[in-house]
Structures are given as structure tokens and as C-alpha cells.
N, C-alpha and C positions, 0 to 999 in steps of 0.2 A: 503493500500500500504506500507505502516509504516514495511521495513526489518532492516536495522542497519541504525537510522536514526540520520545525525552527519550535522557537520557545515563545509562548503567550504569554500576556503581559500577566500574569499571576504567576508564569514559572513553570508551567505544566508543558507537556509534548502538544505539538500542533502541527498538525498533519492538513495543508489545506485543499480541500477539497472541490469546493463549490464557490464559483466568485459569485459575487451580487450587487450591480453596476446602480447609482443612482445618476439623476444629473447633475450636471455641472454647479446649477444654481441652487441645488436643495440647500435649506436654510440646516444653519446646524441645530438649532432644536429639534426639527424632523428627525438628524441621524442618530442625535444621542440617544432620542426615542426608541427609535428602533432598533438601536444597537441594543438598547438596557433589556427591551421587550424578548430579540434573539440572545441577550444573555441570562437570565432571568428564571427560575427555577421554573420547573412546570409547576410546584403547587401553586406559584404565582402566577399561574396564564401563561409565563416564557415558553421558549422553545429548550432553552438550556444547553446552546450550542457554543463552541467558541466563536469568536469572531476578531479579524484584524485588517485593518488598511493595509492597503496595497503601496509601499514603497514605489517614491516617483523614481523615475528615470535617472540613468546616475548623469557627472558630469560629461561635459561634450557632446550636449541636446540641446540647442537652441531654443527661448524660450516661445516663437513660433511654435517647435513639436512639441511643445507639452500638452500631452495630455488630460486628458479626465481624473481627477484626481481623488474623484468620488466611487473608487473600486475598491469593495472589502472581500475578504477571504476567508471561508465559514468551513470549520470545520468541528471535534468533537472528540470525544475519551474516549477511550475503550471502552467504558463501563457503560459511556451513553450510548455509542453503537448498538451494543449488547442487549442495551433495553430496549431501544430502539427496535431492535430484528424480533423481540418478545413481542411486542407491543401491535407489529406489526404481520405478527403470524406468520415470518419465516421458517419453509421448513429445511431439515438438513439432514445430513444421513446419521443416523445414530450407529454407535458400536456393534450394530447386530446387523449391517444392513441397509434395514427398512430407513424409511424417510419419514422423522416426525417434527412435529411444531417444536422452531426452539423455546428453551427457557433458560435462563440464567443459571437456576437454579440446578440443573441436570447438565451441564455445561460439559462439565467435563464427561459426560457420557456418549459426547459428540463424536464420530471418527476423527476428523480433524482441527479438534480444539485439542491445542497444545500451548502449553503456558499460559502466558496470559491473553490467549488466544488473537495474540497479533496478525496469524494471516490468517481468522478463520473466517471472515467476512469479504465477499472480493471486494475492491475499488466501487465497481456499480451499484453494486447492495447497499454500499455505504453512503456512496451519493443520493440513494434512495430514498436511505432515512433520513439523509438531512433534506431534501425535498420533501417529504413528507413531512417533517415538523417545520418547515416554514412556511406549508400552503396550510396548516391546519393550526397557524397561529392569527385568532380570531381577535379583533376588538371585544372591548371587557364595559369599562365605561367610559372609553375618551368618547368625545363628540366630535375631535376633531383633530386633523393630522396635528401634531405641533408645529407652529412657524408657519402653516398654510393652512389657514383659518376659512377658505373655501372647499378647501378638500373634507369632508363630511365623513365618519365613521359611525356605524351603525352597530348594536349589539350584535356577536354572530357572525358578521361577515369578513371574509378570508382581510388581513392585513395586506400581502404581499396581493391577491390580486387586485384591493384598493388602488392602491398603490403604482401597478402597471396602468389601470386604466385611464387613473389622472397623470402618467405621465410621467412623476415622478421616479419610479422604478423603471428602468430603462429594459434589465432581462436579469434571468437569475440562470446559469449554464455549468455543467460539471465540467472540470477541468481535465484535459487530457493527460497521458500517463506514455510520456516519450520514448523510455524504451521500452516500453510493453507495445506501445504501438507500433513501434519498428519493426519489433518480432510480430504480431498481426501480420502485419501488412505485408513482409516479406513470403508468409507461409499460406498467404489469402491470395493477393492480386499481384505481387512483382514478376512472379516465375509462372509463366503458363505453364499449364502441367497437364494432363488428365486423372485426376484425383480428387477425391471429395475434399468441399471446405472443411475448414477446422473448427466444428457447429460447435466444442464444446470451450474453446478462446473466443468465438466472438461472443457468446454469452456471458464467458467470465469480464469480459472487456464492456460489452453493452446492454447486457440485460437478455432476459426468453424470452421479450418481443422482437426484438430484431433478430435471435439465432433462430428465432421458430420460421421469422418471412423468410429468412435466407436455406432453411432447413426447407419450406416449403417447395419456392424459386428451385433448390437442386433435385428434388425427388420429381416437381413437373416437369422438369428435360429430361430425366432417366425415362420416367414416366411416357413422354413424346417418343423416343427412339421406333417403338414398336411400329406404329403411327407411321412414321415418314419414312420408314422401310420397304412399306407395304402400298404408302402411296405414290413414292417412285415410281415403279413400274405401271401402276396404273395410267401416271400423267404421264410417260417417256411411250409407252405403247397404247394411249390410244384408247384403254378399255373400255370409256367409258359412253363409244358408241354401241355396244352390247350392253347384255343387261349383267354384266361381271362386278358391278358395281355396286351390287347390292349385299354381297359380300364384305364390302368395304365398308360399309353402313353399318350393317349387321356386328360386325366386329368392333367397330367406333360404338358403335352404344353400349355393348358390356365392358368393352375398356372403359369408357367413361365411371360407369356402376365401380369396378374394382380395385379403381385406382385410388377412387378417391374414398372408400373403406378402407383399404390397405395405408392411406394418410391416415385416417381417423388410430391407428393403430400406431403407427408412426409417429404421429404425434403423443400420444399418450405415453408411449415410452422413453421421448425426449423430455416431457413433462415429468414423468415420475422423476426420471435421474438427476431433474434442475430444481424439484422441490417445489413443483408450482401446480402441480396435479389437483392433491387435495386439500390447496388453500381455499377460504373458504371468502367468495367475491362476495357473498352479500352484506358482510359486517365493517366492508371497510369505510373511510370515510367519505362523506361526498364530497365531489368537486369542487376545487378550489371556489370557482366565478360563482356557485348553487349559493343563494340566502333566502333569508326569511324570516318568520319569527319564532327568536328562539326557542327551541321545546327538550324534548327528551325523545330519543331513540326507541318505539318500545320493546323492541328483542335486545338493540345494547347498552338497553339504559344510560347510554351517551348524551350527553347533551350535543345539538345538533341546531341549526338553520333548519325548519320544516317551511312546503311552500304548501299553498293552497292545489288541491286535485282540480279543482273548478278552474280556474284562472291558468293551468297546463294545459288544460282540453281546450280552452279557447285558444290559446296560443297558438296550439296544432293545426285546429280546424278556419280559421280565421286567418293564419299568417301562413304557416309551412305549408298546408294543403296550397291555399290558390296560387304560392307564388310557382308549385312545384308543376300548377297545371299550366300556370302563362308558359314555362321554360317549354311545356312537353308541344303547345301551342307555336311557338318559336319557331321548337325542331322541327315541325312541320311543313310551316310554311315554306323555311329552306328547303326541307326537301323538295317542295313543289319545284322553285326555282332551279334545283340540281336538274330535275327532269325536265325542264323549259330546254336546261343550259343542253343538256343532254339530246335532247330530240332536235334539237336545233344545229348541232356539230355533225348527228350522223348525217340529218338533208344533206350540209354539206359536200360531207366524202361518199353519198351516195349518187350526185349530181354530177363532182369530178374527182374518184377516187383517184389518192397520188401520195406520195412518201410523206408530205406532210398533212398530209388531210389523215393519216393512219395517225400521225402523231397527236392530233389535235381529237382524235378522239378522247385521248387518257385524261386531256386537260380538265374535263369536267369533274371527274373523280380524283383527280389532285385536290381538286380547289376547295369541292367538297370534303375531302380527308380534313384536308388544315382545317377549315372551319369546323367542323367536329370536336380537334383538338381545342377550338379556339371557345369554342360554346362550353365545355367540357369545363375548362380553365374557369369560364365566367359564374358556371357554377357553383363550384366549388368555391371561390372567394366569396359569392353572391352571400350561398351558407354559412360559410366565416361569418360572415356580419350579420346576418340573423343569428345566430348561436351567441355572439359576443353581446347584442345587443339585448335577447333572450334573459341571457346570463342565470338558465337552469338548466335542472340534469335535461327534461326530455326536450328541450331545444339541441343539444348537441347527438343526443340520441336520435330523433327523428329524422336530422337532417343526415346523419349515416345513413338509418336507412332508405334514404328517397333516392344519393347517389347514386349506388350502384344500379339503380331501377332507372335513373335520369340518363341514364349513361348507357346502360341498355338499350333505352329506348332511340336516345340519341345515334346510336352507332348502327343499329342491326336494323330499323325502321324501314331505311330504304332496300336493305334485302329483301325483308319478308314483302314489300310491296314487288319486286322486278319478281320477286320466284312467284306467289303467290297471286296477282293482281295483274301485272304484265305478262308472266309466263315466258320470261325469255331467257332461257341458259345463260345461253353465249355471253349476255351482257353484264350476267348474275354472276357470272364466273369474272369475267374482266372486271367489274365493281367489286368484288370481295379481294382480288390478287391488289389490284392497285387502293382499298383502304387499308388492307391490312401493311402490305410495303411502306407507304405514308406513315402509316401511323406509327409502325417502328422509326423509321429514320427520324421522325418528329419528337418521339418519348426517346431518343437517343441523345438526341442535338440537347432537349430540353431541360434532362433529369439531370446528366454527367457534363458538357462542353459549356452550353449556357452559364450554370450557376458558376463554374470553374474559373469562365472568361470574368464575369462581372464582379468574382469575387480577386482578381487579380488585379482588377481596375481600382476598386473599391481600397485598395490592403498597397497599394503600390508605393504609397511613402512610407508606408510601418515595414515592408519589405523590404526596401531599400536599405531605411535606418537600421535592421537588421542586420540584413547583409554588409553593413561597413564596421557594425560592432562586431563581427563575426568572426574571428580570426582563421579557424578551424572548422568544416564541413561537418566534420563530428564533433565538435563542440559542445555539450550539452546551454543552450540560451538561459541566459538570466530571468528567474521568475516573474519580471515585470514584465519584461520581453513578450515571452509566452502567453502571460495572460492578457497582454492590449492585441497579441494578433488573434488570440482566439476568437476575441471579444468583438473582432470587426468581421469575422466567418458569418456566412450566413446560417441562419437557423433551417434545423435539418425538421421537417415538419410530421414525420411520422411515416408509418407503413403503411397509411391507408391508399393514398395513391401506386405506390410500391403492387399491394393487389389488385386496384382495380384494375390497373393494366393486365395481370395474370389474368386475372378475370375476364375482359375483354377478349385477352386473345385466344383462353378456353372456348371463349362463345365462337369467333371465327375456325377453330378445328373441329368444335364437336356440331354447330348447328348447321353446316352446308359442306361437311365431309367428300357425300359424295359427285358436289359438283366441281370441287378444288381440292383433290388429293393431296396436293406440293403443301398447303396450309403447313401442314407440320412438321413438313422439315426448317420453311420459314419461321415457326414459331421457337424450334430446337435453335438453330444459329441467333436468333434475337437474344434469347435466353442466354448462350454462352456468354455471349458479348454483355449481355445485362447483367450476369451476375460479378466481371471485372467491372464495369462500369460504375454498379451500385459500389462493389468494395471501395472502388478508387472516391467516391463522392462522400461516403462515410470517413473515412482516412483522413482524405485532404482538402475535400471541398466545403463541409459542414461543421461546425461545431459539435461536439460530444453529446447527444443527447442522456437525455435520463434515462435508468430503464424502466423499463414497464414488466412485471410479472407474468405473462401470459401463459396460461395454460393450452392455448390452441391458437386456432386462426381467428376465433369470435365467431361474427354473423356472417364473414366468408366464405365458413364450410356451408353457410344454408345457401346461401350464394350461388355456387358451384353447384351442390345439388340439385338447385332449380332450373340452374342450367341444364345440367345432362336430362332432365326431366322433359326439357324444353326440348332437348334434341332427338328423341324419340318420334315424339312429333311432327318435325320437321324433317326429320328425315323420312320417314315414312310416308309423310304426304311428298316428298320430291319424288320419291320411287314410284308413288303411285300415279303420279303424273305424268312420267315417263313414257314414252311411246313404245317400248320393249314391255313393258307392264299393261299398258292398253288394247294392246294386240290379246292378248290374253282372254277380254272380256269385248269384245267387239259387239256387243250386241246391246248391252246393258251398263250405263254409266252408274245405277244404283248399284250393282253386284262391285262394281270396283269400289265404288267409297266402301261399301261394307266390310268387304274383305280388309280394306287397309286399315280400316276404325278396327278390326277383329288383329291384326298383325300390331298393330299401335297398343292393344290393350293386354297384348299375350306379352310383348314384350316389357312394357309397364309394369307388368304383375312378374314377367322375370325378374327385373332389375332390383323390384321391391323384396322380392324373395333373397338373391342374394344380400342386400343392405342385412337381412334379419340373421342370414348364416355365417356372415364373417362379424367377428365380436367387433366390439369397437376400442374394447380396450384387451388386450395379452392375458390371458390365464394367468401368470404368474403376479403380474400388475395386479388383480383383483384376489387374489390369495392375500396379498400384502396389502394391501389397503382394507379388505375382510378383518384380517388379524388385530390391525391396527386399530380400528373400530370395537373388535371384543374386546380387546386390553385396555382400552377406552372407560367400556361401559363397565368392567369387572375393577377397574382404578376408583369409577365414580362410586360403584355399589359399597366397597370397602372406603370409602369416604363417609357414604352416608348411612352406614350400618351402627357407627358407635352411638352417632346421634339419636338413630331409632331405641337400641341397646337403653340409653340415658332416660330418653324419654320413657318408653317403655317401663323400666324403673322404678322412675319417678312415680309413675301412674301407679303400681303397684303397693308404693310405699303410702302414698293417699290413701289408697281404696283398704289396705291393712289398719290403717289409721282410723279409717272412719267407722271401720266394723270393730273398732275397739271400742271408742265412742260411743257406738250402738248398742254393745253388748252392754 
């Protein structure tokens, strides 16, 4: 854990961890505030963290480059960690094994608590708990920031997110951990290889939400291989003017089914072994931005911000609902204009077809891609600002799930209108190969080169100033150093985008398979190149994020499910529209829907059947989490046995007593 490890001003070790940037002009009554409030024992409301300014810049810095000078460095004791990971219901592997909730108290019963158990928490974990007790340090009874007497504080509501909203808290960011990062990076992305990433360093380094995307991200390209094997030959010879193709169909929808059980399984055993299986989400605290008035928790008897149920439903149905219909409303309309742009380019090259009337056919679906991307984008920020402006749980909730539905509909609209409505392969095939081309090179430029460039632009005199204080290439940089260029990184925003793109590109292999066999080897080389790309944007383009505990993908996996659900459908109705399948029934268009509604619904009930026959989680994984649960309840009953014993007792010694008095 050992990053710039120096003495707090009471003399203790200090290990910093977490910087926490204010502005420039914060008055100093605000910092001392804050500072006293993040120093301050919890029985007093604090967080009971250390906390220390950031030493300015040394000599031979012009008073031009100075700095922000309002950067503190928050970190915390061993013992506070310790309670912290209690508090917070980390689990870890015990002596025997299995993986249970820590406690202080059984400490040493851990595998890896040794001593005073200096490395038994990684770097992340710890970052965690100090993010955790500075989003869960509430206003008590100030009314108002100190020094900025417009800035208002409410009983209940987060300090730090206060805080960020008026501006005065610029960001709060875990600090990075240099030669740990090195060694990442070089074992992740420097060296192409063909070998699996290192899922259990980048977790120790950033958390189970990012090893699980990245653990995800590599099991969907093994996952793909089969796929783009199979549809080679298909697209290289042809097949798909016969009806050979229904084979390809047929096999794409149980892969679909087994893959993604065999994740569910997969995940669960990266989860047991990270300790995040069977923690339990519904006791934790709520979101930082969530307030209200304050009450009591009633399963954790916590005191907690409660909001009204009434006043979330309007919220939903009055703001998220219509804005989510204008967008889908939007999508439309564009679409309409794709098909204008579209029927208007082929007149063209049908009038005077020529090497450039060939080319100007793609133009339309170029242009269309990008604005997909571009509506995509406008979404997602749109939601930012409702959620932000929201500021409760089911504003940020809702608007997750409307995404991946807004985006759905956004991207695959105009297929299901050309396969289903126009009826036209050919064009259905050329609009799927040129959105899906687009939209990698787009989510390529966008994710990794974009932010990289801007953040180069952005950092180019702290770079500079860098590189002339730098003597030595391996140099380890001076802690001020490090923390003003972190500080100007851009913020790395999560792994929700990171999916939906997976997402996305699931829907283009699994929903028109068999009209664009190559989908999947495209999707496989995206993937390679995305999974260097992500490492390199994590490493050196973003700031360290926190981590996040994740037990799985979340609402992902229902996601994906409802896709392959989707693709049953779709593909079954493209077979059955086929002219090789029509031949078939030449006499009766009812006999063909029927048959395909009866192949659509055999295969539905297969897929459902296998979801029921592969477990979701490992025999052995539920052995040990069974166990863990009886030792549980046989820990509680010998708790609550002497008490029964006592009372019992007691009762007895009454009722001897009374029949004394009686006699």
C-alpha cells in the first residue's frame, strides 16, 4: 500500500491515498470546517480520516505555474481501515477456505492477515473506504457552509456532494500507485500476447467492477471464435443463396442461450474468489446526491435521508417517461430522412450506375452511423442532467434503464424496418456491415485516441514542467508532481458505456446472423483491439477510479438475455421469409406463419429449458455459501440460547415463588 508514505501532523503513519481538490477561492472557514468534520471522530458525525495539504511546488516554478493550492491528501490507520472493511461488509477468505464477512475481531482468523495486517487490504479497498466515509459524511446542524453563507446545508444531506454541486469541491479521485501500475500495464497492454488478462491485478488495482467488465469483454471474444469460424465460409462461398443458412441461425441461437449461462457461472466464480458474491446490496448506504427527510432505516435501523414514494413516481412518469418518448420520437424521424437520403442515392446509381455512384451508395449509412453515435452521446448526457438535477436513487436508476432500451431502439430500428417492412436483403445486409464498421471505428477514435489527444492538450504545460524537472525516465516524480497531473486526467466515467457497446454489438451478431455471417469475426477483431485500447485508457488516459464491489454485470445480464430472446424471433421470421423456405409452402401463406410461430416457440421453450439445466452458480460455490449460512444460523442459535436459558429461569424462579406464597 506503501505510495508517498510520510508523518501526520499528530505523528502517526500516513499513507495518502485519496486527494480532495477544493477551489482556489474557498474561504478558509469552509476548509477548516471541513477539515475538522473529515477529522472528527464518528461518535461526533466525522468521518475520522487523516487529512493533509498538498505541498506547493518546490523552487524553480514560476509564480505564473503555481498552482491550486487548495489540494488535500486523505488518508487513515490501520485500525480505521479495519473498521472500515467491518462496517462495510467486506468479505475475505478465512483460514479454512471459504469467504466470510470481515470482523476485527476474528482478524486474525483471516488467511492473509499477518501482523498488523499491513497488506491485508489492497490499495482499492482502501480507497473505498475512504470514499465511503466521505460520501456518507452528512450535515448535522450547520445551516450553512462556513464562509459561504449562500451555500445552504440541510439535515441528512451528503456534505461532499453539497459541496461538488455548488462548486466549491472541484473532485475527490484515488491516487495512483506507480509501480504497481507499471507492473499492470506491462502484463495487460504493453506486450501483445495471446493470453488471458491478469482479471485477478486488475481487480487488486481497481476494484470487481472493472475486473468483472474486463473479465466479461474477454470471455465475449472466446465466446465469438465459434461464430466467425462458421461464418466465414458461409460469406466466402456464397451459402446463403441456398437455404444452408439456416443452420447458421439454428446454431447462433443456442450459442446465444449457452454462453451466456456459462457467464452466469463464470461470473459467480470470479465473484466468490473476490469476496463480492455474498455481500449483501441491500443494507448499504444510499447515494451520495439521494436526500430527504431525515428518518430511520427500518431493516438497518440506520439513520438515513428517506424520500417520499409519491413524489419518485411523478418524477418517473412526468419527466423520464416523456423525455425518453421525444428521444425514441427523434430516432424516428431521422430515420425517415436516412430512407429519403437512401432512396434518393440508389435513383441515382440506378439512372447512371459508375465507380462513384457505387460509392455514394454507403454515404447514407455512414452518415447515419455517426448520427446514431451522435444521438447516443446526447442521451446519455441528456440523462446526466436529469439524474443530477433529480438528485434520487430512482432518477439514476430509471434512467439506466431506459439507455440501453434508447439505444436499442436507436441503432437496430432501421433494420427491423428494411428486413421487416421493406423486405430487402441486399440493403439489410449493406446497412448492418457499414453501421456496424462505423460504429467501431467511431467507439474507437472516441473511447481511446479522442480523450488521449484532448487530454494531452489539456496537461501540456504540467507535462512539460514535468519533463524538465525530470532528470531520469525512471525517476520515480515528486508527490506534488503526480498529484497536479492526475488531477488535470480526465475523469474515467464508468463501465456503463464500456457495455453498452458489448451490448450493441451482441444485438448486431445475434439479431440478423443469418443475413451477415462476417458480423462476428468483425465483432472478434473490435474486441481484440478494444480490450488494448480500454487497458491503455484506464493506465494513461483516465484518472484512477474508485472501485465498485460488483458481484456480476447488474441489469446487463437481463440485457443480453433479452436480446438472445429477441433473436429467436428475428431470426426465425428472416428464415421464414426467405424464398428457399416459401417454396416449401407454395400454396398457403397461413401454413408458413404457422409453422415459423411453431419453430419460434419450440425453440423458445428450448432455450428456456437449457437456462433451467445449467446452474447459475458451481456446485461447489453453493456447498460453501450453504455451509456458511448453517454456521450462521447455529453461531446465532448459541447466541440466543443462554438468553432463552436466563429467561426461562427466571420464569421458573417466579412461578416457585408465587406457589410459595400461595401455599
Amino acid at each position: 500500500l506503501q505510495l508517498f508514505v510520510s508523518m501526520s501532523a499528530d505523528g502517526s503513519r500516513f499513507d495518502p491515498l485519496v486527494v480532495v481538490e477544493l477551489t482556489s477561492d474557498t474561504k478558509e472557514e469552509a476548509i477548516s470546517w471541513l477539515l475538522s468534520r473529515i477529522r472528527d471522530t464518528q461518535q461526533n458525525g466525522g468521518a475520522e480520516l487523516q487529512v493533509e495539504q498538498l505541498e506547493q511546488l518546490g523552487p524553480g516554478v514560476s509564480a505564473q505555474e503555481k498552482e491550486n493550492p487548495n489540494l488535500f491528501l486523505v488518508g487513515a490507520t490501520r485500525q480505521r481501515l479495519l473498521s472500515g472493511a467491518e462496517d462495510l461488509g467486506l468479505f475475505k477468505e478465512f483460514h479454512d477456505g471459504s469467504m466470510r464477512g470481515f470482523t476485527c475481531a476474528n482478524k486474525h482468523n483471516f488467511k492473509d492477515f499477518q501482523g498488523d495486517g499491513d497488506s491485508f487490504l489492497s490499495m482499492a479497498e482502501c480507497q473505498y473506504i475512504i470514499k465511503h466515509e466521505l460520501d456518507t459524511l452528512r450535515a448535522r446542524d450547520e445551516t450553512h457552509v462556513p464562509g459561504h453563507q449562500q451555500v445552504k446545508l440541510y439535515p441528512g444531506k451528503s456534505i461532499i456532494r453539497r459541496l461538488l454541486s455548488k462548486g466549491i469541491l472541484i473532485q475527490v479521485f484515488p491516487l495512483h500507485q506507480k509501480e504497481e501500475l507499471k507492473r499492470l500495464s506491462f502484463s495487460w497492454y504493453q506486450k501483445v500476447k495471446l493470453s488471458f488478462q491478469p482479471l485477478d491485478d486488475i481487480r487488486h488495482y481497481y476494484g470487481e467492477g472493472q475486473a468483472l467488465y474486463f473479465g466479461f469483454l474477454e470471455y465475449f471474444t472466446f465466446a465469438l471464435v465459434p461464430m466467425a469460424l462458421i461464418g466465414v465460409p458461409y460469406y466466402l462461398f456464397d451459402w446463403e443463396d441456398y437455404d444452408k443458412y439456416v443452420l447458421l441461425a439454428a446454431f447462433n441461437l443456442v450459442w446465444c442461450t449457452v454462453i451466456l449461462e456459462l457467464w452466469k457461472r463464470c461470473s459467480a466464480s470470479l465473484a466468490y474468489r473476490w469476496g463480492t458474491l455474498s455481500r449483501k446490496k441491500a443494507f448499504e448506504e444510499p447515494r451520495p446526491g439521494f436526500h430527504g427527510v431525515l428518518g430511520f432505516n427500518p431493516v438497518t435501523g440506520r439513520e438515513e435521508p428517506l424520500y417520499p414514494n409519491t413524489k419518485r413516481q411523478l418524477r418517473v412518469y412526468l419527466v423520464s417517461l416523456p423525455f425518453v418518448l421525444l428521444c425514441l420520437y427523434l430516432s424516428l424521424y431521422i430515420m425517415m430522412i436516412y430512407f429519403l437520403m437512401e432512396g434518393w442515392v440508389l435513383s441515382v446509381h440506378d439512372e447512371e450506375p459508375t465507380f462513384w455512384t457505387g460509392i455514394l451508395c454507403f454515404i447514407p449509412s455512414v452518415i447515419y452511423a455517426v448520427v446514431i453515435e451522435v444521438m447516443n452521446l446526447i442521451y446519455r448526457y441528456a440523462a446526466e442532467f436529469l439524474t443530477e438535477w433529480g438528485e434520487y436513487a430512482a432518477s439514476s436508476c430509471q434512467h439506466r434503464l431506459f439507455s440501453p432500451q434508447f439505444n436499442f431502439f436507436n441503432c437496430f430500428a432501421s433494420l427491423f424496418y428494411i428486413a421487416f417492412v421493406m423486405h430487402d436483403m441486399v440493403m439489410l445486409r449493406q446497412s448492418l456491415a457499414t453501421l456496424l464498421i462505423t460504429s467501431q471505428i467511431l467507439n474507437q477514435f472516441m473511447e481511446a485516441f479522442l480523450p488521449f489527444w484532448l487530454q494531452r492538450r489539456r496537461n501540456k504545460k504540467m507535462i512539460r514542467k514535468v519533463q524538465i524537472r525530470k532528470t531520469l525516465e525512471d525517476k520515480e516524480l515528486p508527490l506534488a508532481d503526480q498529484v497536479r497531473l492526475e488531477a488535470d486526467m480526465s475523469t474515467y466515467l464508468g463501465t456503463f458505456d464500456d457495455y453498452l457497446e458489448l451490448f450493441l454489438l451482441f444485438g448486431y451478431v445475434s439479431l440478423f446472423s443469418c443475413v451477415y455471417p462476417l458480423a462476428a469475426v468483425l465483432v472478434v477483431l473490435n474486441n481484440i483491439t478494444e480490450v488494448y485500447s480500454d487497458a491503455f485508457k484506464m493506465c494513461r488516459v483516465f484518472k484512477r477510479p474508485f472501485s465498485d464491489p460488483a458481484a456480476n454485470i447488474g441489469v446487463w445480464q437481463l440485457a443480453f438475455e433479452a436480446m438472445s430472446v429477441i433473436a429467436v424471433v428475428t431470426n426465425c421470421s428472416l428464415i421464414g421469409m426467405s424464398p428457399q423456405v416459401k417454396a416449401y409452402f407454395p400454396e398457403s401463406d397461413m401454413q408458413l406463419i404457422l409453422w415459423t410461430v411453431a419453430v419460434e416457440h419450440g425453440l423458445l421453450a428450448f432455450k428456456f429449458i437449457l437456462t433451467f439445466l445449467i446452474p447459475d452458480v458451481p456446485k461447489h460455490i453453493q456447498i460453501n455459501l450453504s455451509r456458511l449460512e448453517f454456521e450462521s444460523l447455529e453461531a446465532l442459535k448459541k447466541k440466543v440460547k443462554p438468553g432463552r436459558f436466563n429467561q426461562s429461569r427466571s420464569t421458573l424462579t417466579v412461578n416457585r415463588a408465587n406457589s410459595s406464597s400461595n401455599e
